[in-house]
C-alpha positions, -999 to +999 in steps of 0.1 A: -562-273-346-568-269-309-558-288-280-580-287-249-556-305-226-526-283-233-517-263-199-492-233-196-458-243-177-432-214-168-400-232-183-376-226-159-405-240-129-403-272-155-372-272-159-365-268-116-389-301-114-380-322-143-343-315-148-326-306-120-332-339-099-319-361-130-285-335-130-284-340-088-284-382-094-257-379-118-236-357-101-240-372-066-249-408-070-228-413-104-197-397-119-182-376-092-162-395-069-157-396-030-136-383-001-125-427-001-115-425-040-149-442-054-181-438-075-208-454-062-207-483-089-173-487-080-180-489-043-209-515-048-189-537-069-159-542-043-186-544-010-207-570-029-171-588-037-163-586+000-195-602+008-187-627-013-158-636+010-132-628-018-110-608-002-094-645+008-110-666-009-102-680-047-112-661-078-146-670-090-163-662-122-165-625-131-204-632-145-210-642-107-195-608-096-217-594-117-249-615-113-240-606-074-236-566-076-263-559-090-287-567-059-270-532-050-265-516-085-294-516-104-276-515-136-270-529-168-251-568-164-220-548-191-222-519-174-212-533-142-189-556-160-170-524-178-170-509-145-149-543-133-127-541-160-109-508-151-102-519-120-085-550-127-047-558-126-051-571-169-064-537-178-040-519-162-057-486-158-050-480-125-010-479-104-030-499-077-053-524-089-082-536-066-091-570-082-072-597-090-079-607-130-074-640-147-084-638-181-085-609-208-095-582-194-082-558-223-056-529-222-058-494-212-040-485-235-055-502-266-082-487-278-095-523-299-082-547-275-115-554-263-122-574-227-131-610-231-172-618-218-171-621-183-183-659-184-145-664-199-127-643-170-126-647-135-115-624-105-112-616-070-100-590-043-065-579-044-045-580-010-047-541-012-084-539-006-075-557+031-069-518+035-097-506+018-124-524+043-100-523+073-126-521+102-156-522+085-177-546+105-162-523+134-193-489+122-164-472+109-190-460+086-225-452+078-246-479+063-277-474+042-305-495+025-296-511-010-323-495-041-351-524-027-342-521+008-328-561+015-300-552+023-272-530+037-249-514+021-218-487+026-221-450+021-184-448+019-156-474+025-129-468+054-098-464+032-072-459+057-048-443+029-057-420+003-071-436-025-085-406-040-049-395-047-029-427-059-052-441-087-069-422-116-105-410-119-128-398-147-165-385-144-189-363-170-217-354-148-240-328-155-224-290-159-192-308-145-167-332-147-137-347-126-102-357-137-081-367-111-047-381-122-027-411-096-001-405-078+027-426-063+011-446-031+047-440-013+051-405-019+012-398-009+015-417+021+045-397+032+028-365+024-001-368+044+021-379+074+046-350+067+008-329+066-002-346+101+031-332+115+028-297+102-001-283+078+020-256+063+046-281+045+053-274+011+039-303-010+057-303-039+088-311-015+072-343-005+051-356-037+073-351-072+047-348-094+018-373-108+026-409-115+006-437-138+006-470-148+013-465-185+048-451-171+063-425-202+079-394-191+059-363-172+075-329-184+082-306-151+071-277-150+070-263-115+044-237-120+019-261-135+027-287-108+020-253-082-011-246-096-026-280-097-009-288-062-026-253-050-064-252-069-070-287-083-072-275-118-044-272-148-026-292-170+006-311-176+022-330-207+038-365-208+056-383-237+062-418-246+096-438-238+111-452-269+142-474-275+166-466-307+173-503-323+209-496-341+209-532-356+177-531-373+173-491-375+142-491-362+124-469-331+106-491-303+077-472-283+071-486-251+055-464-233+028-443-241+014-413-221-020-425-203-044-402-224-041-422-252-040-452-273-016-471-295-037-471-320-048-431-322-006-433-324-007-456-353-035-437-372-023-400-365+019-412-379+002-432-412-017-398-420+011-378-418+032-404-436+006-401-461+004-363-461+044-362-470+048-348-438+069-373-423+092-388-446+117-403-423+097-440-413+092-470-440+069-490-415+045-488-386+035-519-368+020-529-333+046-558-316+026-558-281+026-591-268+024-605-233+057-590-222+038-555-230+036-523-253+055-521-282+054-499-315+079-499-336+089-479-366+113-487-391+132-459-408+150-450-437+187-451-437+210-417-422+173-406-398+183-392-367+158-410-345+161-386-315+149-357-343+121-376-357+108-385-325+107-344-314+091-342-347+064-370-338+058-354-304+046-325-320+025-338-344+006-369-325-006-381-292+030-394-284+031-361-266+001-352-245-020-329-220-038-342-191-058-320-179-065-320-144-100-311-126-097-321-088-139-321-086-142-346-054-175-349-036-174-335+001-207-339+025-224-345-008-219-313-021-190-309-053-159-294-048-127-286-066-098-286-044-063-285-043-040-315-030-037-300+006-075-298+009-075-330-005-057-345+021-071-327+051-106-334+045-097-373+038-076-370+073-110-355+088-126-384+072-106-408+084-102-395+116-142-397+122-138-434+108-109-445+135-129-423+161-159-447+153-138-483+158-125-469+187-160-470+203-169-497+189-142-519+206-149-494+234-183-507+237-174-546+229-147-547+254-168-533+280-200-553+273-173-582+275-160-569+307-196-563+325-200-605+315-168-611+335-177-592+366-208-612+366-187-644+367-166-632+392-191-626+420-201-663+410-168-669+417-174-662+456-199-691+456-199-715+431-216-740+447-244-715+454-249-707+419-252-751+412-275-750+438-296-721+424-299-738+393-306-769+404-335-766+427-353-739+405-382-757+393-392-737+362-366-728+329-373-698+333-371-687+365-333-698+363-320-664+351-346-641+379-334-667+404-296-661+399-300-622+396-315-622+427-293-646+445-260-627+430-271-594+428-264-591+392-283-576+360-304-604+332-275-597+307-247-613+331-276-638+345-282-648+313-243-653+305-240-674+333-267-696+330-251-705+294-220-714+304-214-756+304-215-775+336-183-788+323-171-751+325-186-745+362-146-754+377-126-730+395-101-728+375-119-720+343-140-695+360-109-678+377-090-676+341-119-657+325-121-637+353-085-628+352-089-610+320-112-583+339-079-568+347-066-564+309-099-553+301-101-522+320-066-509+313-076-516+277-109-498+279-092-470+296-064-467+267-090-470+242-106-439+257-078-419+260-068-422+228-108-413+216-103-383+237-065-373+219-065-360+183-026-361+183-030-400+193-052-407+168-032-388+139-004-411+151-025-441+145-032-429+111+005-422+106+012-461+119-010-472+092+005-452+063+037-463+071+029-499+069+005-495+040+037-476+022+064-504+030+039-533+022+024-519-008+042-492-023+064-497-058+088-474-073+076-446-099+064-457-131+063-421-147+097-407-150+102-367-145+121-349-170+125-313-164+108-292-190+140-271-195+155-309-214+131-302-236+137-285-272+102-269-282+101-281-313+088-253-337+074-253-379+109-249-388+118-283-377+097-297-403+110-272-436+136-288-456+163-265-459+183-257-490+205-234-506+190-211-531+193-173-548+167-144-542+167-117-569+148-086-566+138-068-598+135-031-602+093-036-613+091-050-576+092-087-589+112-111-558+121-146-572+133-178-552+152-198-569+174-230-558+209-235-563+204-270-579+173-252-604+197-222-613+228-242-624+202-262-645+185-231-664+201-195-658+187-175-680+159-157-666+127-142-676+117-105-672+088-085-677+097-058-704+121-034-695+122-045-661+163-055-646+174-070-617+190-048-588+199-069-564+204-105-560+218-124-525+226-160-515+212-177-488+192-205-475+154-220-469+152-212-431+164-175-430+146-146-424+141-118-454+140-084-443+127-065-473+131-023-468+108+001-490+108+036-501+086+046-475+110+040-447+091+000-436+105-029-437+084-063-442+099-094-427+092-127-442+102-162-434+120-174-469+106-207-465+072-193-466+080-176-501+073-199-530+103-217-546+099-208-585+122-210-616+146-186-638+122-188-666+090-178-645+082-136-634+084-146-597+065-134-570+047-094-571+058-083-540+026-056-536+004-083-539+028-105-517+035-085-489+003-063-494+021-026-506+010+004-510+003+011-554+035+036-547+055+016-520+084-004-534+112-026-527+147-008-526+169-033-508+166-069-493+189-089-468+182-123-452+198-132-417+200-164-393+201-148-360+202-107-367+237-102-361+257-075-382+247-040-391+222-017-420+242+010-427+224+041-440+238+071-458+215+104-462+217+134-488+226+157-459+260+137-454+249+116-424+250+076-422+238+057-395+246+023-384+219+001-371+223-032-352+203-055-374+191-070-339+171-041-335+145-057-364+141-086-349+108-088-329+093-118-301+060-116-317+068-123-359+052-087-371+054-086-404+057-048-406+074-026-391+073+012-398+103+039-392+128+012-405+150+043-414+156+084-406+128+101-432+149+134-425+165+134-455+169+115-491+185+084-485+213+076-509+222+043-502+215+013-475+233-021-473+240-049-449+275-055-430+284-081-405+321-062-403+333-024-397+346-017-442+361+011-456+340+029-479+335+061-502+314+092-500+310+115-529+297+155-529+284+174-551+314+194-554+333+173-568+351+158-535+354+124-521+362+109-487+373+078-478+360+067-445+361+033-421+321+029-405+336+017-372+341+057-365+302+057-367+285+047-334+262+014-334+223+027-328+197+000-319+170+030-325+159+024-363+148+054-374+184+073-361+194+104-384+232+085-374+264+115-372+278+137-397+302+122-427+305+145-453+306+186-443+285+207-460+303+232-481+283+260-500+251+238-495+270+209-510+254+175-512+266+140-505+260+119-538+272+087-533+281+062-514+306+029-531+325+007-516+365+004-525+360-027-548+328-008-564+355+021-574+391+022-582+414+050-570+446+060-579+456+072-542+434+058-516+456+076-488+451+111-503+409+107-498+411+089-463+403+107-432+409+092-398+382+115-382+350+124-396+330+147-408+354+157-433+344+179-461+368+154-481+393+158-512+388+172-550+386+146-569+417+138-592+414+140-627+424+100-634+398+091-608+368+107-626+344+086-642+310+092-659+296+068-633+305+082-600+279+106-596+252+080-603+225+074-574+231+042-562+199+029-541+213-010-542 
């Protein structure tokens, strides 16, 4: 089949014509906000409410807002309408609101608390927005044709604080996004005076840290707060506030951190309730009412609520991130900045915008001046100017007539041919002309200030400082310093128990606990297999397991399965992934690696490790040259205490020692210092301890210095078993 119409396009030309001008529209004339703190459909709801004289006015119907903005925004009647919504005081998105809501106008928080239909609700302009069109019939700022071209409307709004900064906003453009969090009005305000005074201040001393209307507490971390402070970009976390109820054992949540919702909370604890995760809470149940948030959880009798909530901030949203993207739009072009830059290029801004009233009033006053100095040479000759009027035949020849017979321009003829022949007295005409005075010392203030940068900086500076006092509230957010906070890790979630490991000479390990032991103690073996070595310990230590091939495997016990007597246990080549020919020869478990290994070597050296020199930041599970390969080892075991114990020849000899005269290495793999000398190539055999072997004399084997080529062994101390190797 073959198409005759089809033409070749080079897909990225296509893509250049077709593509990119949709992406430009969205990132500049939808989600990126301005240098005044708004998106376009935010900025053409609040001008159309201006308009509609509710800045002072009484609320009206929000369907009339709506109906209203959309002779600028060319939108969707719910669009608009959501747009509305998030900027109301009921929804409580933002620290500042900019409309004053009656109705239900949803929560921010509340992810199924939906907004009532805008015929129900009704709204108009908060006081704050008095400073968010300050001046704006004064050309403070550009104005351009609505989508039709009817009408006029702003490119930007004259915010004479920094709106940007003090309440949250969220855009997805195309390729990009913006996430700007709020910040405490008072504490922005001061900063960008402290930045007028000198640009190198250090921010962070003047604004805390981010602030928002769903309160909680923001974790400090000073190097996060730096980097977001210094590029725009990074993240922080903030929990939720909760109240302990003693009386009725229950937790109260009344805060949650911004980025979420209660019920994302409520879903995210019922599936780990559900999962046996959390065993701690009987009940989960939203109590929000008009007062505000609440989520409370009941709990089971003896929980530690503090615990279970560092367990909760782990595992759900009652902990969170917000990620910060400081993407602002600057001269139309996107930019990612840091809170200084912020600041200066809004104080540029609003510079240009105070510049621009200025001359405006500049011009009014001196329009209104040139009027008055019209009157005034009137004033010479009133009767003059009746006369003027009076015998001029024609209308219009009454404004020609009284330039010429004044000496004055059509714009102050014209002036004075309005005024009322009641007003044509002396004393009215000498009152108005008495404000020609006030008028030019004005006029020449106003351009001195245009003319001084420092002037007008202090002007912006006046109007912070009022906008602070009138408007500002204390911190909603509390700051906790990250250091305050325990990281919670898995272990906080492991129950802990006590229990036995036994190690089996086939290289079998079982885990068995206490409570499953005393019920059935007789154990199961694999034929002719025994148990060397058993030890006592608990769910949350650490297992350090040494093999014949001088490694030792570390294992978290809690990660080993629990089994019973009566069951082979776990295969610890297949477990801990041996070699066919590697095996198990000792095992020790440890809470915080205190305490010595204590080696002892065929050649009659023993070395004596600090067990802290196993422990590793980053959890390996292996770890090679555990011990000295020199020579055969004859025996290893664990010690948190310097003991007395006995070494054994070849020859016949023993020597009683104390393992404080060998030095503490943290080097595993040390071949340690001589015990037992050599004599005729003699060996050392053994190694027991005094309750593993009776003596008859203990004194006449004991040495106080080593090495020692030790003692012939008495006759009544000899035993078939003393020359055994002993590996355990």
């Amino acid at each position: 089949m073959t198409h005759k119409n089809l033409v070749e396009q080079n897909i990225t030309d296509t893509l250049e014509s077709n593509y990119m001008p949709y992406a430009m529209s969205v990132i500049v004339s939808r989600a990126i906000p301005e240098i005044d703190g708004f998106k376009p459909s935010h900025r053409k709801l609040l001008y159309t409410m201006y308009k509609m004289s509710l800045l002072a006015g009484a609320k009206t119907k929000s369907s009339n807002i709506v109906g209203q903005t959309m002779k600028l925004n060319p939108h969707g009647d719910m669009a608009i309408y959501e747009t509305m919504v998030r900027m109301t005081r009921g929804n409580n998105a933002l620290l500042h609101p900019f409309i004053d809501s009656k109705g239900n106008f949803g929560k921010q928080y509340s992810r199924d608390m939906k907004f009532a239909a805008p015929r129900y609700t009704e709204a108009k302009l908060d006081k704050l927005c008095e400073e968010i069109f300050k001046d704006i019939d004064k050309n403070t700022v550009d104005f351009v044709d609505n989508y039709d071209g009817t009408m006029k409307e702003p490119v930007l709004l004259p915010t004479t604080f920094p709106s940007i900064l003090v309440n949250s906003n969220q855009g997805i453009a195309v390729g990009m996004a913006s996430n700007i969090c709020s910040f405490n009005l008072e504490e922005i305000c001061k900063t960008t005076s402290a930045l007028i005074d000198d640009e190198n201040i250090v921010i962070e001393d003047y604004l805390q840290a981010p602030d928002f209307s769903s309160g909680g507490q923001l974790i400090y971390s000073a190097k996060e707060i730096r980097d977001i402070y210094n590029n725009g970009r990074g993240s922080f976390k903030v929990r939720a506030k909760y109240n302990y109820d003693n009386k009725n054992n229950c937790i109260e949540i009344v805060e949650i951190p911004y980025t979420t919702t209660v019920e994302a909370i409520i879903d995210q604890i019922i599936e780990l309730i559900k999962g046996g995760k959390i065993k701690e809470i009987t009940d989960v149940r939203d109590e929000t009412d008009l007062s505000g948030l609440k989520l409370t959880l009941d709990l089971r009798k003896n929980t530690d609520p503090d615990m279970l909530m560092k367990k909760l901030f782990k595992l759900t949203p009652l902990q969170d991130s917000f990620n910060c993207n400081f993407n602002i739009l600057i001269n139309g072009r996107p930019r990612v900045m840091g809170v200084r830059t912020i600041l200066n290029e809004w104080l540029s801004f609003r510079v240009d915008c105070i510049k621009r009233q200025i001359l405006y009033d500049i011009q009014k006053k001196s329009d209104k001046l040139h009027l008055l100095m019209g009157l005034k040479k009137i004033l010479l000759d009133i009767d003059k100017a009746i006369e003027i009027i009076r015998k001029t035949e024609q209308e219009v020849m009454v404004v020609p007539n009284l330039i010429s017979g004044f000496d004055i321009d059509q714009i102050q003829a014209e002036y004075i041919a309005e005024i009322k022949l009641r007003n044509l007295n002396k004393e009215y005409i000498l009152n108005r002309v008495g404000e020609t005075d006030s008028l030019i010392k004005e006029i020449a203030e106003l351009k001195d200030t245009h003319g001084n940068h420092k002037k007008v900086k202090k002007i912006i500076q006046k109007q912070l400082s009022e906008i602070a006092k009138k408007f500002g509230k204390p911190r909603r957010t509390e700051i906790i310093s990250d250091e305050q906070v325990e990281e919670i890790t898995t272990e906080h979630f492991i129950e802990d128990y006590n229990l036995k490991i036994f190690l089996t000479e086939q290289n079998y390990l079982k885990k068995i606990p206490l409570v499953s032991l005393r019920a059935n103690p007789e154990h199961k073996l694999k034929d002719e297999d025994t148990i060397v070595q058993e030890i006592e310990t608990h769910n949350k230590a650490d297992l350090l397991l040494f093999t014949n091939k001088f490694n030792v495997y570390k294992s978290k016990i809690y990660e080993i399965p629990d089994c019973k007597a009566s069951s082979l246990g776990e295969y610890l080549t297949n477990l801990l992934g041996l070699d066919s020919d590697e095996k198990i020869i000792y095992i020790t478990a440890t809470d915080n690696y205190e305490g010595y290994m204590l080696f002892f070597y065929e050649n009659g050296k023993g070395a004596k490790i600090d067990l802290s020199g196993y422990a590793t930041k980053t959890n390996r599970k292996k770890l090679a040259n555990a011990y000295y390969n020199g020579s055969p080892l004859i025996r290893m075991f664990f010690a948190t205490e310097d003991i007395e114990l006995i070494a054994i020849s070849s020859i016949n000899k023993m020597l009683v020692f104390n393992t404080e005269s060998i030095g503490v290495k943290t080097t595993k793999n040390s071949q340690g210092v001589q015990i037992l000398t050599s004599k005729k190539g003699s060996i050392m055999t053994g190694i027991k301890t005094l309750d593993e072997k009776v003596l008859s004399n203990i004194d006449y084997y004991r040495t106080k210095n080593i090495p020692a080529i030790g003692c012939y062994i008495k006759e009544e101390d000899k035993t078939e078993k003393q020359m055994s190797l002993d590996l355990v």
